[in-house]
C-alpha positions, 0 to 999 in steps of 0.5 A: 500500500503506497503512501503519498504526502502533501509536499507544501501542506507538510511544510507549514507542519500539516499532514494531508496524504493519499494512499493507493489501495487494490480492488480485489474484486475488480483489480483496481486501484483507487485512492483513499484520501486522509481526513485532513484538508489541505491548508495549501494552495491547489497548483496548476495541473501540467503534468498531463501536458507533458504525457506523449501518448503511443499514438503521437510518436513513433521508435524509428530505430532500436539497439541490439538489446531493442531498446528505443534508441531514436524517436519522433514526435508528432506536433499534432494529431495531423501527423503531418510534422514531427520532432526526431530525438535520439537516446543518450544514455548518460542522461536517461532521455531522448534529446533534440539535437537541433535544439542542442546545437542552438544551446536549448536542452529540448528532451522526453523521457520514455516509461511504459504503463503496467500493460507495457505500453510505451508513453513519452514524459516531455522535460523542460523547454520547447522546441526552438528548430524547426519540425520535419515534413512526415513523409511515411514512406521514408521513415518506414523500414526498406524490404528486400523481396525473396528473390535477393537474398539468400540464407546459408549455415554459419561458421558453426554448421548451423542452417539459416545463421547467416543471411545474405542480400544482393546489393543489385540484381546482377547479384555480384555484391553482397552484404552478410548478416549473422543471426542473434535471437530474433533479427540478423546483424551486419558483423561488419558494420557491428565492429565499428559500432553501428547495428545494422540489422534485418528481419525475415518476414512473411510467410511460407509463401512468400517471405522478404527482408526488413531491414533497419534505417541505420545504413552500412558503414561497411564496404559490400563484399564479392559474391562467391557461391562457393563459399557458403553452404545451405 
């Protein structure tokens, strides 16, 4: 049972608290308020200003651990500009370079609901750069269709690790993926700390690539058939 305080009532030496207690019946949490009155004055409530909801912003880009690391950020419920923020993790908080760059510390935080969904806290200050035009088709992730890519053993002999896409349709240059969990991961492009990955999608029918919107920093390598194996 949580326990919550009045901070300015408590300053003059009055106790006000609130305490949060669950509905066995229903699963519900609700809040049972002391008797004292409050002797403050009530404040204006901008904390829900502050809440970006799911609906209002996007994760573009994840690490390896798929945690969020880049964001944007809708202006409106149009959706026709957005903000892009960038996780740092010496601060805890996505921040916009933008206004960075202009000496403005412009940043959100990321926290999820007891369901898991994913909501932004907005910290001090307001945007000074100017929001992006939402272009869907460039934010959304690029696709590879079944036909340029193939899936070979890794090193370990193991079917289906290491995943190849052709950079044209001449098929003479690839880039190699190797797989961890879930996606595959550029190893190239890994050691010089840029996560470049891809996901199979699709079904037994008909399958293709998604790949990330981080692009290579490795250089794509010679096709030879020889050298894999199914």
């Amino acid at each position: 049972m949580k326990c919550f305080i009045c901070g300015s009532c408590e300053r003059k030496k009055h106790r006000v608290n609130a305490k949060v207690h669950l509905n066995n019946e229903t699963n519900e949490k609700f809040l049972k308020l002391s008797k004292n009155e409050h002797i403050c004055e009530p404040i204006k409530d901008e904390f829900a200003d502050k809440i970006i909801d799911a609906s209002n912003f996007v994760v573009t880009e994840r690490n390896v651990e798929r945690k969020p690391k880049k964001v944007i950020v809708f202006t409106s419920l149009t959706k026709e500009f957005y903000y892009e923020l960038n996780y740092f993790p010496s601060k805890d908080s996505f921040q916009c370079i933008p206004c960075s760059n202009c000496n403005k510390a412009v940043g959100a935080k990321l926290y999820k609901k007891e369901n898991g969904e994913e909501y932004l806290i907005s910290l001090k200050n307001k945007h000074i750069c100017t929001p992006k035009k939402y272009e869907k088709q460039n934010l959304q992730p690029k696709t590879i269709p079944e036909s340029m890519f193939e899936l070979y053993q890794n090193k370990n002999g193991e079917s289906n690790k290491k995943l190849i896409v052709f950079t044209s349709e001449k098929k003479d240059f690839v880039y190699e993926y190797y797989s961890d969990k879930s996606s595959f991961y550029c190893f190239q492009c890994l050691k010089q700390k840029k996560y470049v990955n891809a996901k199979i999608r699709g079904d037994e029918n008909e399958k293709y690539v998604e790949l990330s919107k981080v692009e290579h920093v490795c250089t794509p390598i010679k096709f030879d058939q020889k050298k894999y194996k199914k």
